[in-house]
N, C-alpha and C positions, 0 to 999 in steps of 0.2 A: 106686487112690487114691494122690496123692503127699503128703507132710508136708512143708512150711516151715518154718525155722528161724531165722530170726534173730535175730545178735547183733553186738555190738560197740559200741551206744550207749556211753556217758554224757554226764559233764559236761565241757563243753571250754571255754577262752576263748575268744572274739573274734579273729578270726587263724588257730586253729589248726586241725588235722586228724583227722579220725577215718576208721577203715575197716571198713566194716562188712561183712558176711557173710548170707549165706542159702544157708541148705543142707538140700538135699533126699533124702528118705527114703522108702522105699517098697516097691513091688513094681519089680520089674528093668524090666516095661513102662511102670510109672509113671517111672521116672527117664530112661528112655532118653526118654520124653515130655520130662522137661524142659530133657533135652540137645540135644535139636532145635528147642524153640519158645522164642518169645521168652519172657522174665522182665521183668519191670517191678520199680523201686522206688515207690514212693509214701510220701507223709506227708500227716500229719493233724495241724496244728499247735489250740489249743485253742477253739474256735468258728469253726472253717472249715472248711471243706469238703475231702474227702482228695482229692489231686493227686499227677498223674504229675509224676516228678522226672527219671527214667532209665529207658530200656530198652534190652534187648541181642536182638537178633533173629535169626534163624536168618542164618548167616555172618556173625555179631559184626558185624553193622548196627545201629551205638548211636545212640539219639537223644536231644536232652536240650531241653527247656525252655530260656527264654533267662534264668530268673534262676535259673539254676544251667550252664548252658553255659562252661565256661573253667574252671569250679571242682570241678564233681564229675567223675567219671569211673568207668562201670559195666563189668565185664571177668566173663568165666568162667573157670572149671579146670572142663573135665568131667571130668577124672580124680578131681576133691574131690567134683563134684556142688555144686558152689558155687558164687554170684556175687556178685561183690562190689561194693562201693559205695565207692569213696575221693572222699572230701569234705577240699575244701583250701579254705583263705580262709576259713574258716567265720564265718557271720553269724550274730545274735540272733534275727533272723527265721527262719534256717534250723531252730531250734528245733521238736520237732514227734515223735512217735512213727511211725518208719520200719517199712515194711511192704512185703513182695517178695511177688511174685504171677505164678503163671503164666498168662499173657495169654490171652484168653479162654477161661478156665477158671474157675470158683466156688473152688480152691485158695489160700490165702491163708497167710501167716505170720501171728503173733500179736501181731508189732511189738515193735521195740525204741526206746526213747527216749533222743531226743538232744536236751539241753541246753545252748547255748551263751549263756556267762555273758559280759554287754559290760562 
C-alpha cells in the first residue's frame, strides 16, 4: 500500500503561482511502484465533477489538458518520492481542491486546496 501526500495549496491572486507537491510513503515496493507509473493531478472545484489536470508517465511522458496546457507543468524527483505541480498564470477558475493519484490504482491523496482570489 502507498500513502499520498499533498501539499502546497493556498490562497493566491489572479496571475500568480503556486507549487504544489505529493509525496509518497510506504512499503520500498509500494514507492518503487510509484516511481515507475504514472501519477496524475486532478481537481474537484465546488459542484463539478473531479478532472484530470496533469499527468507524468512512465519516462516523464507529461500530458495536460488544454485549459491548463502552457500554464501548469507536472515533474518528478524520485529521489524525494515526489511530484510536483507548478501552476503559473493562475485563474479563479483554477480554484478547486487538488488531488495526485497513482493512475490506475484505488491510491489517492487527501487533497489540497487552491484558491485563487480575482
Amino acid at each position: 500500500q502507498v500513502q499520498l501526500e499533498e501539499s502546497g495549496g493556498g490562497l493566491v491572486q489572479a496571475g500568480g503561482s503556486l507549487r504544489l507537491s505529493c509525496a509518497a510513503s510506504g512499503s520500498i515496493f509500494s514507492v518503487s511502484i510509484f516511481k515507475e507509473n504514472g501519477v496524475g493531478w486532478y481537481r474537484q472545484a465546488p459542484g463539478k465533477q473531479r478532472e484530470l489536470v496533469a499527468v507524468i508517465q512512465s519516462g516523464d511522458i507529461t500530458n495536460y489538458p488544454d485549459s491548463v496546457k502552457g500554464r501548469f507543468t507536472i515533474s518528478r524527483d524520485n529521489a524525494k518520492n515526489t511530484v510536483y505541480l507548478q501552476m503559473n498564470s493562475l485563474k479563479p477558475e483554477d480554484t478547486a481542491v487538488y488531488y495526485c493519484r497513482l493512475q490506475g490504482s484505488p491510491y489517492w491523496g487527501k487533497g489540497t486546496l487552491v484558491t485563487v482570489s480575482s
